[in-house]
N, C-alpha and C positions, 0 to 999 in steps of 0.2 A: 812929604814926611819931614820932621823935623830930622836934625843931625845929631840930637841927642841919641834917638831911636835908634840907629847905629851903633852907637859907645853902651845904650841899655844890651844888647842883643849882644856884645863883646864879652859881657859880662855875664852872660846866659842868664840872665831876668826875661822873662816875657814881657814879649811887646805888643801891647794893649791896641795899642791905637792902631799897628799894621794889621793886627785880626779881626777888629772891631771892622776896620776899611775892607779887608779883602772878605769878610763875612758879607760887609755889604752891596760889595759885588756879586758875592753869589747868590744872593738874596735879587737882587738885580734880574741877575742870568737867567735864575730860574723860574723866575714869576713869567719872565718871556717863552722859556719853553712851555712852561706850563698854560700858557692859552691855546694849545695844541690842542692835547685832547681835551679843553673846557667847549673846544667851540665846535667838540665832534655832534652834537647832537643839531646843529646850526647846519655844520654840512651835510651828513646826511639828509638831513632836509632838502637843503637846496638843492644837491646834483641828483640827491634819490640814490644815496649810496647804500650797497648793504654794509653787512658786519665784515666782510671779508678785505671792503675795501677800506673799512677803516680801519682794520688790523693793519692792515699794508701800509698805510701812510704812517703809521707809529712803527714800522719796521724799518721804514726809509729809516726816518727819524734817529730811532735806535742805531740801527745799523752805521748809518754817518759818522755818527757820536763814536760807537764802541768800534769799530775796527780800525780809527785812526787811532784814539786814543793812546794805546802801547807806544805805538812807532811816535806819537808829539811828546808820550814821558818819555822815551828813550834819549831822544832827540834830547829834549829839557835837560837831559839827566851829561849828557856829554858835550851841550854847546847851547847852555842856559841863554836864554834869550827875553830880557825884561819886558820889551815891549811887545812881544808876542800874542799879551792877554789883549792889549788895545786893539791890534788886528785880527784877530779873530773875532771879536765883540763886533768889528764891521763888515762879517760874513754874517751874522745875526740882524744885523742889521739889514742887510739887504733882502733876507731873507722873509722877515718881516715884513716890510714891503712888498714882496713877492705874493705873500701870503693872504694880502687883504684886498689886491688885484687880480688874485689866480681865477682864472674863467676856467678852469677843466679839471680833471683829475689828476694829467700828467702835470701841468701846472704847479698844482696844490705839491707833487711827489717833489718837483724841485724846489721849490720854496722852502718846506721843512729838512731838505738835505744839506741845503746852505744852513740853516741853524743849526743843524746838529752838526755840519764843521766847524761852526762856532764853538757849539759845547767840546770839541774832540782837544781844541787847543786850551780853552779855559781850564777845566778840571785839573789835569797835569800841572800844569806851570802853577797855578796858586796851591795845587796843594804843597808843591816844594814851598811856596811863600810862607805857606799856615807854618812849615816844618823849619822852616829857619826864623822864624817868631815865636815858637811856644817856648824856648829857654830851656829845654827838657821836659817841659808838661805837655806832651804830645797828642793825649787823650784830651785835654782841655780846648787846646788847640785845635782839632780836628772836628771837637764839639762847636764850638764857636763855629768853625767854619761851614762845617755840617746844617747849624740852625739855620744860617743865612739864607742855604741852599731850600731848608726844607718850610721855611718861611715865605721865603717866596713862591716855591710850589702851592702853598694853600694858599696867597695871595690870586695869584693865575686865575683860578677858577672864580672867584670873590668878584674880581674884576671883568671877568667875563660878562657873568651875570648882570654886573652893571652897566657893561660899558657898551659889548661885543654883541649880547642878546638881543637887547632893545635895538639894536642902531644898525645890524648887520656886519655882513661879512667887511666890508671896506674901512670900519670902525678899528681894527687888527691895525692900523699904520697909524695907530695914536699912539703903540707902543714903541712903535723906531725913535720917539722921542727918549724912552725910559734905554734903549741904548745907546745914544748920543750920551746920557749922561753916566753910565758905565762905561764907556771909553773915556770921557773926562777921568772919574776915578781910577781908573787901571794905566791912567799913566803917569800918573802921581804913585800910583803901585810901585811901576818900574823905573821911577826915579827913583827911588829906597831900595827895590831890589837890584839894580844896578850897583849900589855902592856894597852888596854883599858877598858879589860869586868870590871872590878872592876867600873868605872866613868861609863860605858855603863847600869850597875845593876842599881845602883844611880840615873840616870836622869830617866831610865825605871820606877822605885817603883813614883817617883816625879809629870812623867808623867798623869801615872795611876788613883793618886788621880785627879788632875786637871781637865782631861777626863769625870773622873766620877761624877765630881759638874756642867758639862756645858751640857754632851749629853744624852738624856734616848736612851735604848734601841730602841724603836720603830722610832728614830730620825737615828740613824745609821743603822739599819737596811733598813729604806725606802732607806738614801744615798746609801747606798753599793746595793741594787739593779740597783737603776737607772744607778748607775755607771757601772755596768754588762752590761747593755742593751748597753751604750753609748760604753762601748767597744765590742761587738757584732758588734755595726752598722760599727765602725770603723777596727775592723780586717777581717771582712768577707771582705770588700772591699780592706782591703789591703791583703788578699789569692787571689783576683782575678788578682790584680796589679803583685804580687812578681811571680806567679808559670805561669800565663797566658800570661801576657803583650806578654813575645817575642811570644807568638807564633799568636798573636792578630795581633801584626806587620808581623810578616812573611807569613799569610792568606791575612789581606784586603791590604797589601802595598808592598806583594813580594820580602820584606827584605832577606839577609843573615841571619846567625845564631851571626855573628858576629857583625852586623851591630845593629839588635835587641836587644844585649846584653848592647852594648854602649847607646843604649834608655833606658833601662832599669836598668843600671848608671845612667844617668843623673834625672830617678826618684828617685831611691836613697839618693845620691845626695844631691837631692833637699830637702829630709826629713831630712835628715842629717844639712843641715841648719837649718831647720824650728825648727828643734828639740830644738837647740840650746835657743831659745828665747822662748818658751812656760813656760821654770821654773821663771826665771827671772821677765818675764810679769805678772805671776801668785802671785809673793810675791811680786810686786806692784801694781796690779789693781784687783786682785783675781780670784782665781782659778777657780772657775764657771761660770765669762765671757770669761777664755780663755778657756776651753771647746766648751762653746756654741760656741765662734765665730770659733772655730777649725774642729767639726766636721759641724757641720749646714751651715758655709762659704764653705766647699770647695763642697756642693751639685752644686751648679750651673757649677760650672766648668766638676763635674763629669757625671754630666746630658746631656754638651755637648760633653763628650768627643766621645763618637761610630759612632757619625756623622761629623765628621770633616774631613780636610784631613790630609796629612802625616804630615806634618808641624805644623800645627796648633795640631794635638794629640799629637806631642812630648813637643809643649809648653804647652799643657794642664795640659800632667801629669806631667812636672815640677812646674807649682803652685798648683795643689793637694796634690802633696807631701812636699810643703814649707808652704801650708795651716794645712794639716791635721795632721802633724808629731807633733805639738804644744801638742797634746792632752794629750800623755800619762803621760808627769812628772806630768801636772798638776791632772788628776786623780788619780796618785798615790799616790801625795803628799798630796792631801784630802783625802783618803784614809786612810792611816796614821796619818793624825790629828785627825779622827775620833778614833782612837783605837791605840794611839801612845806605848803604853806597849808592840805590836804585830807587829811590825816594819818585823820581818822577814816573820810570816806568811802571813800579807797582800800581801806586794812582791812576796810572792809567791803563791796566789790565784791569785794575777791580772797577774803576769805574767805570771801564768799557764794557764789561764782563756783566756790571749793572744794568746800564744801559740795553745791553746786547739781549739779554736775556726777559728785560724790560717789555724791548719788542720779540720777541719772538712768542713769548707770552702773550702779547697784545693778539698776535696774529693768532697764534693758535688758538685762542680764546672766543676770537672772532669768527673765524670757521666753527668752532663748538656750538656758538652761538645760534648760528645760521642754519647749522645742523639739528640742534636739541631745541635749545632755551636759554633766558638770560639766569633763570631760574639756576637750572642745571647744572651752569658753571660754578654758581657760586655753591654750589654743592659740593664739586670735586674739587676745587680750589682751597677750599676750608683744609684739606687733607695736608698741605705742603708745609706748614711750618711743624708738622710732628719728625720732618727731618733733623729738627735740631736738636735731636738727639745724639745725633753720630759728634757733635760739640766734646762729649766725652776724649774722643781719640786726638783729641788734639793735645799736640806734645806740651809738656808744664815749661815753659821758657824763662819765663819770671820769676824774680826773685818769690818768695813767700813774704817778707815782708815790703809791707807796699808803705811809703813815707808820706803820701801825700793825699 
């Protein structure tokens, strides 16, 4: 990073070029997780797995990711450490490799467990990165970096279909190249954020006070619940979208493997847009209406999706996913206003809290599966974002007038 970038960021302007960079690491990051479950329909083939076990290998996954997460923001947040994201991107890495030589189940469980220590240290530390680049546009910020993430998730599967399908399972370790060159990027990261923790202490001590004359405890306390709930209703339904969709198409519509992968792109995709505009929207009309209209708008669409036909489902879950993807900058970035001193831990409860729930959803979904139908789930799953409703009870924190 240039050393202007520094003297821009003193001056609280955003800084383009560190978000644009750590956008594109997470763009990176998560196009690699995301060949997880692109290439679940490959492995069940191969080993003859049921739904139960591929619930699980997405729980590893999850799990890895979300219970370290807290404890590497907390960590971040008290003994910020630049070069952090470059080694954990080489848990991922190895991981990787693991993944496209695994001969067995137990195999496959530790290969995805290395990546998802990868993802446990990523998330945290760059989300403090996004947070000391936006200059005070924190919703834009978090958008940016949000896209990256969610761009590369619909990459993942794109790439599967091309690369992973066709060529097999050992096809997977042409991705350790794509983090080779994510650890290049992310330590060019931590040479920029290296010259910030000193200004990063500063505005944290600054923060803290301010925090502490506006919020009582039982004020953020009820927020950061309800915000728990609101992302419950929104990740469970999206374990059902990300791990089930292809096989949802390939039971009621008789799809390919490939054919289904490119539907489930264009969901993607489509949140990868949506994502784009929830921070922005949010640090000008406020974050608790784009919530609400994010998770509680895209119930109708998701209410019809199980009964439609081929067509009309694949446009469906492209405006769910350009409806619902809005959600997350903006609860994380209230989030953070609420306990701004704790920028890395929040990041990483919520994104653990993601993750976590990610998989457990996966699992649960899987056994539903196994039990009912692939039908079935998407029946009861369509039910979950009519929680966002309870979006109402969240405290008004924000000014009324929004400047930007």
């Amino acid at each position: 990073m240039k050393k202007n970038d520094s003297q821009t960021l003193s001056g609280q302007n955003t800084v383009y070029t560190v978000l644009l960079t750590i956008g594109f690491a997470h763009l990176l990051n998560d196009m690699m997780q995301s060949v997880i479950p692109a290439v679940y329909p490959l492995l069940k083939e191969k080993f003859d797995f049921s739904f139960v076990q591929i619930g699980v290998i997405t729980l590893v996954f999850q799990i890895t990711s979300s219970l370290l997460q807290p404890v590497a923001g907390r960590l971040a947040d008290k003994h910020p450490a630049p070069y952090s994201l470059a080694v954990g991107m080489g848990f991922t890495l190895v991981g990787l490799l693991a993944l496209a030589a695994a001969p067995s189940f137990g195999w496959i469980l530790a290969a995805v467990g290395l990546i998802g220590c990868g993802s446990s240290v990523f998330h945290p530390e760059s989300s403090r990165v996004a947070q000391l680049a936006s200059g005070g546009r924190k919703g834009l910020a978090q958008s940016i970096f949000q896209v990256g993430g969610n761009a590369g998730s619909a990459m993942g599967p794109l790439l599967a279909a091309l690369v992973v399908i066709p060529f097999g399972q050992g096809a997977i370790g042409w991705f350790a190249l794509t983090a080779l060159l994510a650890i290049f990027v992310l330590v060019r990261i931590g040479n920029w954020y290296k010259g910030q923790l000193y200004a990063a202490a500063r505005n944290r001590a600054a923060s803290t006070a301010a925090v502490a004359s506006r919020f009582s405890k039982r004020t953020v306390h009820t927020a950061l619940f309800i915000l728990g709930i609101l992302v419950f209703s929104k990740y469970f339904y999206i374990a059902s979208m990300t791990n089930y969709f292809t096989f949802f198409l390939m039971d009621k519509f008789a799809m390919s493997v490939q054919g289904a992968q490119y539907c489930l792109f264009a969901f993607l995709a489509a949140s990868a847009v949506g994502t784009f505009f929830g921070g922005p929207l949010g640090d000008r009309i406020g974050r608790k209406y784009v919530i609400w209209g994010s998770i509680l708008g895209a119930a109708p669409f998701t209410l019809c999706l199980p009964y439609v036909g081929q067509t009309a489902t694949i446009l469906l879950a492209i405006l769910i996913g350009l409806i619902i993807s809005s959600a997350f900058s903006a609860i994380l970035v209230y989030a953070t206003d609420l306990m701004p001193d704790k920028v890395g831990m929040i990041a990483g409860v919520f994104f653990g809290l993601m993750f976590g729930l990610g998989g457990l959803g996966s699992a649960f979904f899987g056994w539903l599966a196994d039990k009912t139908s692939i039908q079935f789930i998407f029946q009861i799953s369509t039910l979950l974002p009519l929680l966002g409703v309870i979006t109402g009870f969240l405290p008004n924190i924000e000014p009324r007038q929004r400047t930007r």
